[in-house]
C-alpha positions in Angstrom: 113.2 71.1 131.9 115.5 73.2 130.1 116.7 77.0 129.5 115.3 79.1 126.8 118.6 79.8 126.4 119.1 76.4 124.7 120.1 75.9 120.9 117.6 73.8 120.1 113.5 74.2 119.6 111.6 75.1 122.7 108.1 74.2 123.3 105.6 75.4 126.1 105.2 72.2 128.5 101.3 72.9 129.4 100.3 75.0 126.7 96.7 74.5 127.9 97.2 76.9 130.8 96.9 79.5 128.5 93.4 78.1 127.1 91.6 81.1 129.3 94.4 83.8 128.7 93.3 87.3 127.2 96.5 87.3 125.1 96.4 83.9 123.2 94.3 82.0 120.9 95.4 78.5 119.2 97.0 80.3 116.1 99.2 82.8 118.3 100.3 79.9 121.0 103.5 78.2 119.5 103.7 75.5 117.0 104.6 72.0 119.0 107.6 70.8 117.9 105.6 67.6 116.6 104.3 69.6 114.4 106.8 71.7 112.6 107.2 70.1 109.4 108.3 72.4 107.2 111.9 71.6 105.0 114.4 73.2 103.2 112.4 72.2 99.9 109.4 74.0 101.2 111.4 77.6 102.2 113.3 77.7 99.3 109.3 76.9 96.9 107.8 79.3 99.6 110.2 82.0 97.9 110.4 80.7 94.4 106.3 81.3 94.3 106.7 84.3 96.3 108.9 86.0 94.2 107.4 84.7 90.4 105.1 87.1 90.1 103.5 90.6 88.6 104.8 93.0 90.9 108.7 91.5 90.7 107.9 91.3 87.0 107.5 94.9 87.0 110.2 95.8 89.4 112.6 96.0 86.5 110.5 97.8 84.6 110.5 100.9 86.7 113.9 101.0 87.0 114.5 100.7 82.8 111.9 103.6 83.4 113.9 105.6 85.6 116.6 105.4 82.9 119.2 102.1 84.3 119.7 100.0 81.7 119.3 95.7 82.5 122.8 95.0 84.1 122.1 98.3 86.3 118.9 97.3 87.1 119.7 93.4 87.9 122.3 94.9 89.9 120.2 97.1 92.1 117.3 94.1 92.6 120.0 91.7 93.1 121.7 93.5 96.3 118.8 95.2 97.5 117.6 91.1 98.0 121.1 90.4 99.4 120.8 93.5 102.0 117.1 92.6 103.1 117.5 88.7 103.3 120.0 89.8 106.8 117.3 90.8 109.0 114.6 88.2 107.6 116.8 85.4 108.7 117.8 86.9 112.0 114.0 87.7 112.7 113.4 84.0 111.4 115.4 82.8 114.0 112.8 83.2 117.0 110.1 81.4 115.1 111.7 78.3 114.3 112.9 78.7 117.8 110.3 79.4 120.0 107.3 78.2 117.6 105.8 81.9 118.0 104.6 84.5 114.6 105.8 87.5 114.3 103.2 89.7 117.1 104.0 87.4 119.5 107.6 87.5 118.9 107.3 91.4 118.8 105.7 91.8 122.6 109.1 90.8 124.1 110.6 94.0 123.1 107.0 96.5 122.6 105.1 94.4 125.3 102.2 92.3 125.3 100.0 95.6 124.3 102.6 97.5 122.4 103.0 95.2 120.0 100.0 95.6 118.4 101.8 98.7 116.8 104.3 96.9 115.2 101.6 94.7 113.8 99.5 96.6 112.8 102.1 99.0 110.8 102.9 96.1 109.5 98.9 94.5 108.7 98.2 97.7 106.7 101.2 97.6 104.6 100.1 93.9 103.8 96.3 95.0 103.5 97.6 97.2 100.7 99.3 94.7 98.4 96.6 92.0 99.2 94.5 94.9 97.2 96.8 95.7 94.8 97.8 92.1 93.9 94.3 91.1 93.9 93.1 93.9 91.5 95.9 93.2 89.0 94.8 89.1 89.2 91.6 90.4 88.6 92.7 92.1 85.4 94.0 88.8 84.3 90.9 86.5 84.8 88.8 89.9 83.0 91.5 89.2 80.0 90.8 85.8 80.0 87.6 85.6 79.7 87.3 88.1 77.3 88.9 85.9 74.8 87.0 83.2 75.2 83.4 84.8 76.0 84.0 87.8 73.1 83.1 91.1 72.6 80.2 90.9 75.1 82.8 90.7 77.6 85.4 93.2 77.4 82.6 95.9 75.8 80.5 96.0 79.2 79.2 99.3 80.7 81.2 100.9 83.3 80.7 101.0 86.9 82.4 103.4 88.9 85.0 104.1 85.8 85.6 100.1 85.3 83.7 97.8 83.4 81.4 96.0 85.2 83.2 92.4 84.5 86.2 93.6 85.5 84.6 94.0 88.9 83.0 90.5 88.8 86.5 89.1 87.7 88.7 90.6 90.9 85.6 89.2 93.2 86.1 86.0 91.4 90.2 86.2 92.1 89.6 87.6 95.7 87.1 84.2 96.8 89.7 82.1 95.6 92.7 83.6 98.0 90.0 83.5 100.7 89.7 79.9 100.6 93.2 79.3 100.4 93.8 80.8 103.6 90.5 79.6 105.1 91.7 76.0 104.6 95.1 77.0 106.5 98.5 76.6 106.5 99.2 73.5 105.1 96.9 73.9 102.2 99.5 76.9 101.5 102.4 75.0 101.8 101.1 72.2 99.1 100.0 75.2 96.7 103.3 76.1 96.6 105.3 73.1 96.7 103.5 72.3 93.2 102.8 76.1 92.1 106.8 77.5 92.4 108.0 75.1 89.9 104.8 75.5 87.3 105.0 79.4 87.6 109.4 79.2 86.2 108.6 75.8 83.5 106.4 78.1 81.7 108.1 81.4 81.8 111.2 79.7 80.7 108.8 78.6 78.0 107.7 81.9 77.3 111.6 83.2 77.8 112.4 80.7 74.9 109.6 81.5 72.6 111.1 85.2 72.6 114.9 84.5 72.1 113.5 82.3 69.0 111.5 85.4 67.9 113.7 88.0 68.5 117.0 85.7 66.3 119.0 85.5 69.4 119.9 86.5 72.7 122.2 89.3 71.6 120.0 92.5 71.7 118.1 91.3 74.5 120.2 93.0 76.9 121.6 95.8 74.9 119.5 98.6 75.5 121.6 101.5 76.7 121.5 103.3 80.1 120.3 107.0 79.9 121.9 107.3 83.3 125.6 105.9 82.7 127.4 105.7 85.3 128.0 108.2 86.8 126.9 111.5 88.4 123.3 110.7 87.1 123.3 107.0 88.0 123.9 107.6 92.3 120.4 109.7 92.7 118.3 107.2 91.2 120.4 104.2 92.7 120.0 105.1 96.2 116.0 105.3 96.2 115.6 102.6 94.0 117.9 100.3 96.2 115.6 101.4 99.5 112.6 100.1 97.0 114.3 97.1 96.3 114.7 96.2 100.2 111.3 98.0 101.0 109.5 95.3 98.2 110.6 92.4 101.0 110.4 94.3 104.3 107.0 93.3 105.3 108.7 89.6 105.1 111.4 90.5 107.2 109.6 91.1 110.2 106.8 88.2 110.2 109.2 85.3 108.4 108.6 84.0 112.1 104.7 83.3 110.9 106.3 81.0 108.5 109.5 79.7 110.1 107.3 79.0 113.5 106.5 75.7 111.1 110.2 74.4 110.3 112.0 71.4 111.4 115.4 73.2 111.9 117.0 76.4 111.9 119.2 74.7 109.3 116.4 74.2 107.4 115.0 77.3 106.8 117.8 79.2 106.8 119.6 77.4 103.8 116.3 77.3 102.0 115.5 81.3 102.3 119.0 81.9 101.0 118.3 79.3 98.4 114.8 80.5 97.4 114.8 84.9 97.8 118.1 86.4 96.4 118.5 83.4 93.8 115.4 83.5 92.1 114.3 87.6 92.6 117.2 88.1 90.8 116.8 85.2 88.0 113.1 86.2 87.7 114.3 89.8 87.5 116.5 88.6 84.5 113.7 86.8 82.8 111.4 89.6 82.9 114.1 92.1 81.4 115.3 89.4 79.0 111.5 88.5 77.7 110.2 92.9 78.1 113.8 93.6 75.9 112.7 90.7 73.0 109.3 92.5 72.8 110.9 95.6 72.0 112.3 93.8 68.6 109.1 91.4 68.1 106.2 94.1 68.4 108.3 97.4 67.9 108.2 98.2 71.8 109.1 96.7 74.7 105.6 95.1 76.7 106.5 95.3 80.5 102.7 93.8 81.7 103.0 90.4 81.2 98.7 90.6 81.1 99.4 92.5 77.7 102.0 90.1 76.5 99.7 87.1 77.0 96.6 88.9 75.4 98.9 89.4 72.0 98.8 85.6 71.7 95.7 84.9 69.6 95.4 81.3 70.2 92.9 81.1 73.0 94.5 78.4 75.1 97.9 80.0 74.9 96.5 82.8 76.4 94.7 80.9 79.0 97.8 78.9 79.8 99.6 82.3 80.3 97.4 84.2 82.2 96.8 80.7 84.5 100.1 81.0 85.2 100.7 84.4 86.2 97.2 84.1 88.7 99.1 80.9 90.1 101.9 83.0 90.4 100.3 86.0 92.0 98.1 83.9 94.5 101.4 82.5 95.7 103.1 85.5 96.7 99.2 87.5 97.7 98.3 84.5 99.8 101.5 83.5 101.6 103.0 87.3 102.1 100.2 89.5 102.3 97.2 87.4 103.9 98.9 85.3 106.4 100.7 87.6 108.1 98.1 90.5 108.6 95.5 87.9 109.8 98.1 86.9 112.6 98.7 90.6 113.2 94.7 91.1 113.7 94.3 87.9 115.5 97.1 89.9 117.9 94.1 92.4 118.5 91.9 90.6 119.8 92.7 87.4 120.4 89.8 85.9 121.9 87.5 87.5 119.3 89.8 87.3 116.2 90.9 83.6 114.5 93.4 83.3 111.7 90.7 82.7 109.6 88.9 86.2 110.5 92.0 88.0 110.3 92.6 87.1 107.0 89.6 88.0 106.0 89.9 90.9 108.0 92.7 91.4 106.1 91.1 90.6 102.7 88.3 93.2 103.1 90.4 95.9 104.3 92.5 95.0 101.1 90.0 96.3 99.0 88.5 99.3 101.1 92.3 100.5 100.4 91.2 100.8 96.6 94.0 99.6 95.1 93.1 100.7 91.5 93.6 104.2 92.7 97.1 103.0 94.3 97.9 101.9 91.0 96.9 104.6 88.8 100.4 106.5 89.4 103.3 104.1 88.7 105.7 106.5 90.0 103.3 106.9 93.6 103.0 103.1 93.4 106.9 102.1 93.1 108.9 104.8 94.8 107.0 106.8 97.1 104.9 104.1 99.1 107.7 101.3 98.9 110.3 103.9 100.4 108.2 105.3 102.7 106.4 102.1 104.4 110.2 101.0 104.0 111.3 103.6 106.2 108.9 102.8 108.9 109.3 99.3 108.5 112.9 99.6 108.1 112.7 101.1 112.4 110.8 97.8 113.3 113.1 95.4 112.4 116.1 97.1 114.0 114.0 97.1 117.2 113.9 93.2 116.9 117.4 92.7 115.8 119.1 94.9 118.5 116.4 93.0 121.1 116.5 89.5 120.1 120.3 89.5 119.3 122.0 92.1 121.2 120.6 92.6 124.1 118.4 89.1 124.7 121.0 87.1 123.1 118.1 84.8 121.6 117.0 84.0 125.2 113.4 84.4 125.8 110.8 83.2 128.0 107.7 81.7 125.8 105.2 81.7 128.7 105.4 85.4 129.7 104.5 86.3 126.2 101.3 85.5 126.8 100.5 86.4 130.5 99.7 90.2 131.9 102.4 91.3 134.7 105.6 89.2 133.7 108.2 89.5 132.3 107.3 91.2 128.8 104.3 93.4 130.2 106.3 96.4 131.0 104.3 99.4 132.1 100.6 98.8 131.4 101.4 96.4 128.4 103.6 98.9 127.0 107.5 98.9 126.2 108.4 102.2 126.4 111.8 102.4 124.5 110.8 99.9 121.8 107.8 102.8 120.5 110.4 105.2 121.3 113.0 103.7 119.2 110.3 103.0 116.3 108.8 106.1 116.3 111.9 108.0 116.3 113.6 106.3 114.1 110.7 105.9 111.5 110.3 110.0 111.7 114.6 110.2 110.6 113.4 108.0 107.6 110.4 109.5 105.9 109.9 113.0 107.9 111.8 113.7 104.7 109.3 112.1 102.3 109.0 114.5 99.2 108.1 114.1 95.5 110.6 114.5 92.7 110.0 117.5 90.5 107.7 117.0 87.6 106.2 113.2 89.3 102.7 112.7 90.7 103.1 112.3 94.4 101.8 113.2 98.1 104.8 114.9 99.4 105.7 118.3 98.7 108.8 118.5 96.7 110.5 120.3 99.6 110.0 117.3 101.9 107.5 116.9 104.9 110.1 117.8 107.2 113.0 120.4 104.9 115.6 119.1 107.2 115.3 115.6 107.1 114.6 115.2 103.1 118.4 114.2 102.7 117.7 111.0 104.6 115.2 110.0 102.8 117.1 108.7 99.7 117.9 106.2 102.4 114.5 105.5 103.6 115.3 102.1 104.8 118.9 101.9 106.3 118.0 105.2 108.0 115.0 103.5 109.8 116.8 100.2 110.8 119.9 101.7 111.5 118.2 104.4 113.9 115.8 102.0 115.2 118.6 99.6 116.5 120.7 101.6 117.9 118.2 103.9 119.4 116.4 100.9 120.9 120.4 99.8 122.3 120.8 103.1 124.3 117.4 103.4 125.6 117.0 99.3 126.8 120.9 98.8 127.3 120.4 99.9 131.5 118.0 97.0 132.1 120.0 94.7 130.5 120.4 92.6 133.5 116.8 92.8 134.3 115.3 91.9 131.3 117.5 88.3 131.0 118.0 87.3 134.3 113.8 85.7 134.3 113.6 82.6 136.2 113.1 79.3 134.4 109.6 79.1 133.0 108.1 75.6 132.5 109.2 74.3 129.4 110.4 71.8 127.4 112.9 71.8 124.4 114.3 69.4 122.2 117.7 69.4 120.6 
């Protein structure tokens, strides 16, 4: 037997005593260290497919739109990556650890019950790009087939304001991320160890094709900056940075649903650090370089990729694009915004709700969000929903950062997680000062929440909350730094208490 205070994995020793528990189910009860598989080759492709796709291929566009030029807006993507890959790989830490996702990690410091509001804040957020992902895969397929089926195709009637193959074309997309997930998490990690490398081959391809067009790489990444660099710049920097690290906050709280699966802490560690800030920002680069070369090849600059592909008139060129940019979105819809939420529902209910009905759980809810309406407002889409969900989420993760590391000093006990009236049940299933903390600190980040003057938005320009619209700018560090240090104060007194459990019955392996 051994201390879950040891550096090495830890594994429940009888995991079938908790075959009859309320609280677990065989996707929330840790991974056995047998079967964590997972390398430093398959973090770093996890992130390479994660981050090659439509919605980081757009990132730079809305910040050209908000007037940066490309070094400004590389710049911004590239540290707002930098700042949001510290509390991934300190939340990663527990699952590679202890074997557990992210809910399960979450009821040490919310409770067995409590956590379920971490999850699902988080589930929702998720649910949401599924949807939006989904619709904009959808909108490839539709332009695929219209090329090769004709006018027949892409001159259908309408059905509530969309053509009606349009609709058959996002069903089409959304069966095929439900089978992904249905078949589980090693179907996944193949996908991507095959799909990352695909996905950047032909966007390189595509990268080339431009600078051969365009006579050069020398206006590529010339346009000017509207902003400059100075008084102008700092407004728009600040909420565009909290974007940046709110695109990647969902994944900083449930990396453990991934990590749970690696061999070593070593492992994916160096292969997250590899993978995310590396290739967002090399992606980022592409996408600025290839959106700058259409400026001088079709007299403006295309920032859809879907449009760029549909110029081509060469049918399988066009296939072969808009292939690659599906492959690319099911990476990143299946891995970040399906597997997590379908552990998060699974947390629920667990005796009800599988993996497999969470995600499609998760799937379904996906599209009651109508993501074509969350899309209709670029500005609503980019800035006010990634800084606000940022904010919120931003409060989460300091809870499990000052828990995990500060007060628990990575020590937990794996069996308690999952029974009602130890260690982590609290008061009725309930921890107190970790809602306190999140609530708290989420209302410092967004009871500001406002809409910029003369921008389509849900906030009135004076901010929810007058006094608090300052802080909102800072959406994210606001609600992480709060959330930490409020959760320190308020759990600091039973300190003692909460890490002096006895020694549950396990067994690690160093």
């Amino acid at each position: 037997m051994a201390s879950p205070g040891t550096a090495g994995p830890v594994e429940l020793a009888d995991p079938g005593e908790f075959a009859d528990s309320p609280y677990a189910n065989p996707e929330l009860l840790p991974v056995p260290i047998a079967e964590r598989t997972w390398t430093l080759y398959n973090y770093s492709a996890l992130w390479i497919g994660m981050s090659h796709n439509l919605v980081t291929y757009t990132l730079a566009a809305s910040l050209i739109a908000a007037g940066m030029n490309p070094v400004q807006a590389l710049v911004t993507i590239a540290l707002g990556n930098l700042i949001v890959l510290v509390p991934m790989l300190l939340n990663s830490h527990a699952g590679t650890k202890y074997g557990i996702p992210f809910p399960v990690f979450a009821r040490a410091f919310y409770g067995i019950r409590g956590a379920n509001l971490a999850a699902v804040l988080r589930g929702l957020v998720a649910c949401g790009w599924f949807g939006i992902q989904t619709w904009i895969g959808g909108e490839g397929i539709s332009v695929v087939a219209g090329k090769l089926l004709g006018s027949w195709w892409t001159n259908a009637s309408t059905v509530l304001g969309q053509p009606w193959t349009l609709w058959v074309a996002f069903a089409v997309f959304w069966v095929i991320q439900m089978a992904i997930i249905w078949r589980g998490m090693d179907t996944l990690r193949r996908f991507e160890n095959w799909a990352a490398p695909f996905v950047l081959i032909v966007f390189l391809a595509v990268l080339g094709w431009v600078i051969y067009r365009a006579h050069g790489v020398g206006a590529l990444l010339s346009q000017p900056a509207a902003l400059g660099w100075g008084g102008r710049f700092w407004p728009v920097f600040w909420p565009s940075l909290m974007a940046m690290i709110a695109f990647w906050a969902t994944l900083s709280l449930n990396m453990p649903d991934f990590t749970r699966f690696s061999r070593s802490q070593r492992g994916q560690l160096w292969g997250q650090v590899l993978g995310l800030p590396t290739t967002m920002t090399f992606f980022s680069l592409i996408a600025v370089m290839i959106s700058s070369g259409t400026a001088i090849i079709y007299g403006k600059a295309i920032w859809d990729p879907t449009q760029l592909a549909a110029k081509f008139s060469n049918p399988f060129v066009v296939t072969l694009g808009l292939v690659t940019l599906l492959v690319a979105t099911v990476s990143v819809n299946v891995a970040a915004n399906v597997v997590s939420p379908s552990y998060d529902f699974s947390n629920l209910a667990p005796r009800l709700i599988s993996r497999r009905m969470g995600g499609l759980i998760a799937g379904v809810v996906g599209v009651l969000l109508m993501p074509w309406k969350l899309l209709s407002d670029p500005h609503v889409y980019i800035f006010d929903w990634l800084d606000f969900y940022g904010g919120v989420l931003g409060a989460v993760a300091g809870v499990l950062v000052a828990g995990y590391w500060f007060l628990r000093r990575t020590r937990l006990d794996p069996a308690a997680l999952y029974r009602r009236g130890a260690a982590y049940w609290y008061a009725g299933g309930w921890n107190w000062q970790g809602v306190t903390a999140t609530v708290v600190g989420a209302l410092l980040a967004v009871g500001g929440a406002y809409t910029a003057p003369g921008t389509a938005g849900p906030f009135p320009a004076g901010g929810l909350i007058p006094l608090l619209k300052p802080l909102y700018s800072y959406s994210w560090a606001v609600g992480f730094g709060s959330g930490l240090v409020l959760y320190l104060l308020l759990a600091a007194p039973g300190r003692a208490r909460a890490t002096a459990f006895p020694e549950p019955a396990v067994a690690a392996a160093e």
